[in-house]
C-alpha positions, 0 to 999 in steps of 0.5 A, spaced: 500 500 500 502 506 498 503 513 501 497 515 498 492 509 499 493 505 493 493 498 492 494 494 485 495 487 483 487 485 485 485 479 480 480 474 479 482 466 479 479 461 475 475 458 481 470 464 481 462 462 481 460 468 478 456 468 484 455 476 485 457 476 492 464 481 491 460 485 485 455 486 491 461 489 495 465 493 490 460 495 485 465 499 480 470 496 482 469 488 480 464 487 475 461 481 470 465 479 464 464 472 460 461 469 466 465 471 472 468 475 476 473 481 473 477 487 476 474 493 473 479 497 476 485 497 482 483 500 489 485 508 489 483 510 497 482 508 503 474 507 502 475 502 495 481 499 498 477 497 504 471 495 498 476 490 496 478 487 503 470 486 504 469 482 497 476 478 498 474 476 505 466 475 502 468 470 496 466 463 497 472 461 494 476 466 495 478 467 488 479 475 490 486 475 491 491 481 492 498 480 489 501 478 495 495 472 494 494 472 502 488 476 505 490 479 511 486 477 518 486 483 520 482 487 514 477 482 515 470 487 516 465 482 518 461 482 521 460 488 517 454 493 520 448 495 515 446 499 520 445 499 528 440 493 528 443 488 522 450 486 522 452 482 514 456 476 516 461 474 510 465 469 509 460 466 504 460 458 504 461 454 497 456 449 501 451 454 502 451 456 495 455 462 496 449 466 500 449 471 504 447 471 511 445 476 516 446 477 524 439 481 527 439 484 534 433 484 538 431 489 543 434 485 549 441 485 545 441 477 543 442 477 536 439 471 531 442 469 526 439 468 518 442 463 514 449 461 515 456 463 512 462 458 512 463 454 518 469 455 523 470 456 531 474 463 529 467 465 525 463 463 531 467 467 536 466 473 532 459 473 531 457 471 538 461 477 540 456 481 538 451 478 543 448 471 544 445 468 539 438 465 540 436 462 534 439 460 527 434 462 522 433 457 515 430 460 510 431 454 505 434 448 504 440 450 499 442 454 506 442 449 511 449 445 510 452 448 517 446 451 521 446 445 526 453 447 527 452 455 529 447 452 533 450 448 537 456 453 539 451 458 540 446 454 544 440 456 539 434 454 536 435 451 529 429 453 525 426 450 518 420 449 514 417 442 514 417 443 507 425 442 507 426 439 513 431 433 510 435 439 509 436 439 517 432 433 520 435 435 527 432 442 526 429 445 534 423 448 530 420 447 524 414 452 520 408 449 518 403 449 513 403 456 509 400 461 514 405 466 518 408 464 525 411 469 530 417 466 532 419 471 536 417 479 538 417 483 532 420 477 528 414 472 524 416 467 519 412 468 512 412 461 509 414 462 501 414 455 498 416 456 490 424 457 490 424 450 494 418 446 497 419 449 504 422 457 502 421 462 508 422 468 507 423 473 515 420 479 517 422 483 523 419 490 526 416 491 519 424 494 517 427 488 515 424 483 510 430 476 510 427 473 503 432 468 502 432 466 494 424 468 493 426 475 491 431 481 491 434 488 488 436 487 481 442 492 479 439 490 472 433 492 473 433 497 479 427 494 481 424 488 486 425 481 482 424 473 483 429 468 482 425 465 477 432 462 473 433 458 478 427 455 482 428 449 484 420 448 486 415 451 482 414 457 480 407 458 479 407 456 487 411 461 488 407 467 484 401 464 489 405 465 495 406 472 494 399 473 492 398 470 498 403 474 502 405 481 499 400 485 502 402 483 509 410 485 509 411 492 509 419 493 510 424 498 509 430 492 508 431 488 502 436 483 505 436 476 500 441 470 500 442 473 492 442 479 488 443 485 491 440 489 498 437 495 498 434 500 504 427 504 501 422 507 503 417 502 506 412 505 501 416 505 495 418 496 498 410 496 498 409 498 492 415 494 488 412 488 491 405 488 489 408 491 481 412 484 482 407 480 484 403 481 478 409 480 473 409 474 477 403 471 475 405 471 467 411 466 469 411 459 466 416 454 468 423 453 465 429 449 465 433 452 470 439 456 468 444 460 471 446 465 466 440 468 466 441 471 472 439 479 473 443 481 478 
């Protein structure tokens, strides 16, 4: 790093994914080409060098490297605040398909984990620094691989839906059926079924809306989307699971597994979401293709 807040020789190694975590990190510095990750431009200043040090430490495979090709510890964000209730865990695991996961805090100080990020003791002890974690918060079952171990080391309740309750048969607390279950003060669970069988989407104190892989902030489109490239289960489910639902979230935080965050009025949320629930009906079923995500 130079005198002035530069830092060169950023690559990008053939074992990315292309699953968008470090473009969500380092918008304009990292962008998309031929079906991977690319450096755009090397960091100038402080702000950027630190965009870089958060996509590195993100990456699932660790493919963002600096020339040196080690990540330094000590410039590991996470837990990253968004804001003075919810913390983004990085460290993004390959087994939980490169999703992001989230550290909500509640009124008393306890913090509830949603989805998980790669598993390790050292991982743990950071999140768990923040306050203790009650519960660990499944959206689906493509994020399950490593939610019975944060459990365990926090002492918490593991959470699923029965619809994909083979993902973590030894889940605490499993949802049932499709109607909303408050699961905590201010924290109700929504089941989604449509990505897969037993999707769940979190909402917590009508601000911050957890929606796993049933929709998310499309840099594309600058709008609210389904994943319907990849919906494993059915996308005509889906689209009735919103109608069903959308009328009863009002947020202000869109905080998916994939694709990008946003923070919006909770009027402007309402309305994207109902404009998204209608396009959703005219969906019909296709084969699964990943090169047709919008992020």
């Amino acid at each position: 790093m130079g005198d002035e807040g530069f830092e060169s020789g950023w690559q990008v190694d053939e074992r990315c994914t292309n699953c968008d975590v470090a473009r969500q990190l380092a918008p304009g510095l990292i962008g998309e080409a031929d079906g991977r990750s690319v450096i755009l431009r090397q960091p100038h200043g402080q702000t950027e060098i630190r965009q870089f040090h958060a996509a590195a430490h993100a990456c699932p495979t660790r493919s963002i490297r600096p020339s040196t090709g080690r990540l330094d510890t000590a410039l590991d964000p996470f837990p990253l605040a968004l804001d003075d209730t919810v913390h983004l865990c990085g460290h993004n695991s390959p087994r939980a398909a490169g999703a992001n996961s989230y550290l909500l805090r509640r009124p008393d100080g306890t913090m509830m984990m949603v989805d998980t990020p790669r598993w390790s003791t050292s991982l743990a002890a950071r999140y768990e620094a923040l306050g203790p974690v009650t519960d660990v918060l499944l959206t689906h079952r493509d994020h399950a691989p490593h939610g019975r171990r944060y459990a365990d080391r926090f002492g918490a309740r593991l959470w699923i839906h029965e619809g994909d309750l083979d993902a973590a048969p030894d889940a605490d607390r499993v949802l049932r059926g499709t109607d909303p279950a408050e699961i905590a003060e201010g924290v109700t669970a929504f089941p989604l079924p449509g990505h897969t069988r037993g999707s769940v989407l979190y909402l917590a104190d009508e601000r911050y809306c957890f929606s796993g892989d049933s929709f998310y902030w499309s840099r594309t489109t600058a709008d609210i989307e389904v994943t319907d490239a990849v919906t494993w289960y059915s996308i005509e489910e889906l689209a009735a699971s919103l109608a069903r639902t959308a009328h009863r979230l009002r947020f202000e935080w869109l905080l998916p597994g994939h694709g990008d965050r946003r923070h919006l009025p909770a009027d402007d949320m309402a309305q994207r979401l109902r404009r998204l629930t209608a396009r959703a009906q005219e969906l019909r079923p296709r084969p699964v293709d990943f090169t047709a995500m919008r992020w």
